[in-house]
C-alpha positions as CSV (number, residue, x, y, z in Angstrom):
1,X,58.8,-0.3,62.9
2,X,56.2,2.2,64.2
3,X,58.3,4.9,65.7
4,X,55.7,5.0,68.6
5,X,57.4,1.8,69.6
6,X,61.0,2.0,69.8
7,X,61.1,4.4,73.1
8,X,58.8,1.9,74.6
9,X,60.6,-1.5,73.7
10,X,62.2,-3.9,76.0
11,X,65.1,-5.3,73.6
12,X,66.2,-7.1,76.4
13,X,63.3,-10.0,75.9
14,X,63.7,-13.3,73.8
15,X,64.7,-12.7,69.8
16,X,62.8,-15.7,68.5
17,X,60.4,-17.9,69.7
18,X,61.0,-21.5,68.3
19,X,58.9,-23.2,66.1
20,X,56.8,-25.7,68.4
21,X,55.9,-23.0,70.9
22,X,54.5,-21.1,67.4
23,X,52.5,-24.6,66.3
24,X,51.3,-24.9,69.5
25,X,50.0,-21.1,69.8
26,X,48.1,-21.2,66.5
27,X,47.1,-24.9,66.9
28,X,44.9,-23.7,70.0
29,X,43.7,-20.9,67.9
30,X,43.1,-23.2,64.9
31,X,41.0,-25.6,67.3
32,X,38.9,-23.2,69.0
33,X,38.0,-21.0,66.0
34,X,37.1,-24.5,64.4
35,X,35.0,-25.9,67.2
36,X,33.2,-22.4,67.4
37,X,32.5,-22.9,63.5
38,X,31.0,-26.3,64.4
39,X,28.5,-24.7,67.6
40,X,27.4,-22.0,64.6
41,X,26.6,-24.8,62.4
42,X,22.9,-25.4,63.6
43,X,22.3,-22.4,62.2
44,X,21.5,-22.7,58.3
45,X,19.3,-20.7,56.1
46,X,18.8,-23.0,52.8
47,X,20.7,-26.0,54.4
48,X,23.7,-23.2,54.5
49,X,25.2,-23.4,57.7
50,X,25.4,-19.3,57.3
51,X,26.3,-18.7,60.8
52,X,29.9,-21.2,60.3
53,X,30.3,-19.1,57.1
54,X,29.9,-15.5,58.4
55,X,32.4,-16.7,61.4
56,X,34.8,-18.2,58.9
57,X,34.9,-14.7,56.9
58,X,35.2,-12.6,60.1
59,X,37.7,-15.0,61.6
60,X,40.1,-15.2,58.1
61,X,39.2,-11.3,57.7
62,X,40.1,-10.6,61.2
63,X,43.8,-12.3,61.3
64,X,44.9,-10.6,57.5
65,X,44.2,-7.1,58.5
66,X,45.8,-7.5,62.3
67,X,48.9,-8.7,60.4
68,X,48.8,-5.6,58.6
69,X,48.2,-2.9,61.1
70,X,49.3,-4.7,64.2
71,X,52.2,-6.9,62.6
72,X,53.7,-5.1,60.0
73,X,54.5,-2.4,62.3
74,X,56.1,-4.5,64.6
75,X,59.6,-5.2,66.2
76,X,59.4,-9.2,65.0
77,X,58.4,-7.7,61.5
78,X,59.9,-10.7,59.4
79,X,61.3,-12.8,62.6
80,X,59.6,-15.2,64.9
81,X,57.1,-13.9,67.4
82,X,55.5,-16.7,69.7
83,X,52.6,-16.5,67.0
84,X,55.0,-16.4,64.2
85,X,52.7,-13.8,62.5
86,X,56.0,-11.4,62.3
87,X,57.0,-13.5,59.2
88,X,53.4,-14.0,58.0
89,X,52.9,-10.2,58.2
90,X,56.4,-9.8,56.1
91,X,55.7,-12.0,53.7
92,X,51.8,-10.6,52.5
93,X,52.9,-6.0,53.8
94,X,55.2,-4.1,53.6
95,X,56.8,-2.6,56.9
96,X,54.7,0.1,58.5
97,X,51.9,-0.4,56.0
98,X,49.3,-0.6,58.4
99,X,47.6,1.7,60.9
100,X,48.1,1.3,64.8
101,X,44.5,2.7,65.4
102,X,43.4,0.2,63.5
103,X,45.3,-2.9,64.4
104,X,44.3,-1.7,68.6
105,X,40.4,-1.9,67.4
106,X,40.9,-5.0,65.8
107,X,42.5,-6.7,68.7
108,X,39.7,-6.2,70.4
109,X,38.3,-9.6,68.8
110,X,40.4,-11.6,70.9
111,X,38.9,-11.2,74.2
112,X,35.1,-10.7,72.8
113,X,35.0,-13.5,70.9
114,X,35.3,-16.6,73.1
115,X,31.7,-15.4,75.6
116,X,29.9,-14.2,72.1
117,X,30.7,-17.7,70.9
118,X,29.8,-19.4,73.9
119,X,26.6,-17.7,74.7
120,X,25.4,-18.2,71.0
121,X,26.5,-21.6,71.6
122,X,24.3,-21.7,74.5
123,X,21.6,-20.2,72.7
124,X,21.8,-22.4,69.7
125,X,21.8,-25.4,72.1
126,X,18.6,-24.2,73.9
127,X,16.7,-23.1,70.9
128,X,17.9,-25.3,68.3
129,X,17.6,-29.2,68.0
130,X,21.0,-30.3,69.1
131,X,22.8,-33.4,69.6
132,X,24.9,-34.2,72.4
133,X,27.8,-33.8,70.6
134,X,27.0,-29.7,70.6
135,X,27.6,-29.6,74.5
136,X,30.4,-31.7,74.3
137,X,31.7,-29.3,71.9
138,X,31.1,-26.4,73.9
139,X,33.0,-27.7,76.8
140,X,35.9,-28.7,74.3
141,X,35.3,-24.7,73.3
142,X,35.9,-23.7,76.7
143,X,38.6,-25.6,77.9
144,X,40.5,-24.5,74.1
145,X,39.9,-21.1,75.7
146,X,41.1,-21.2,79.2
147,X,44.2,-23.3,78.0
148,X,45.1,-20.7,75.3
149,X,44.9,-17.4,77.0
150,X,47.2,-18.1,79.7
151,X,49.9,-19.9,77.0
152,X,49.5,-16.2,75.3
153,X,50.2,-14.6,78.7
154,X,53.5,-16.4,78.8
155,X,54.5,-15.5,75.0
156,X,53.6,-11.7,75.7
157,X,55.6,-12.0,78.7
158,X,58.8,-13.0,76.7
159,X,58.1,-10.0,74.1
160,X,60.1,-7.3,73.4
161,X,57.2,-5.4,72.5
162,X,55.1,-6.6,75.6
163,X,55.0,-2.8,76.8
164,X,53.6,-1.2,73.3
165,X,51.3,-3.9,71.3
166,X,47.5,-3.3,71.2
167,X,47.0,-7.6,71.3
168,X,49.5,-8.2,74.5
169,X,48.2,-10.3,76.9
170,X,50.1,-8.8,79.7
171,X,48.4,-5.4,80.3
């Protein structure tokens, strides 16, 4: 573990999270980075939907290297966190291999994403030739949105590492 963390743990919160509060995290994930795929999707150079493709890259990009410098550092290094990444991060890093600079600029993408989404969205649905099915979409990308950040609050607030970890939703 990062020794910037230990002084700053609370060893006190929960040991593991179980494994339906960890689908249920990364299902909402799962379904809103999906539906954001499918609002980029008017968007095609060639008949490519390019936009879909770029977010898929930055999306799959994104979530490896935060499980290297946010995860591999970590307390639930190899256990279950209420994201389960812990054991993703352990099973793809070593422990401590990544960079806590990094991993805190990274986890930046969380809260940026969901209004560059929507607004591009937005955008898309004003500029392009949509079907009703891109609004209904967006709304579906919304309410994926406003659901998961509050279920994230509550599984930061159960971390022992609540206090020290660049992605906790409780600061």
């Amino acid at each position: 573990m990062y020794n910037e963390y230990i002084d700053k743990m609370e060893v006190t919160r929960r040991e593991l999270f179980s494994i339906s509060w960890i689908i249920t995290e990364n299902s909402l994930y799962l379904f809103s980075w999906i539906t954001a795929g499918w609002l980029l999707t008017p968007l095609r150079l060639h008949g490519w939907p390019v936009a879909t493709i770029i977010w898929a890259v930055i999306v799959i990009a994104v979530q490896i290297v935060l499980k290297k410098h946010n995860c591999s550092g970590c307390y639930y290094y190899g256990k279950n966190c209420h994201l389960g990444w812990g054991r993703i991060s352990a099973c793809i890093f070593r422990q401590d291999s990544g960079s806590m600079k990094t991993g805190m600029r990274l986890s930046m993408f969380y809260p940026v994403s969901p209004p560059v989404i929507l607004l591009a969205s937005v955008a898309i649905g004003i500029f392009c030739s949509v079907t009703v099915l891109h609004w209904v979409l967006a709304g579906l990308y919304i309410v994926l949105n406003l659901i998961s950040f509050p279920v994230r609050k509550i599984g930061c607030r159960l971390c022992a590492m609540r206090n020290v970890c660049f992605g906790s939703a409780v600061k």
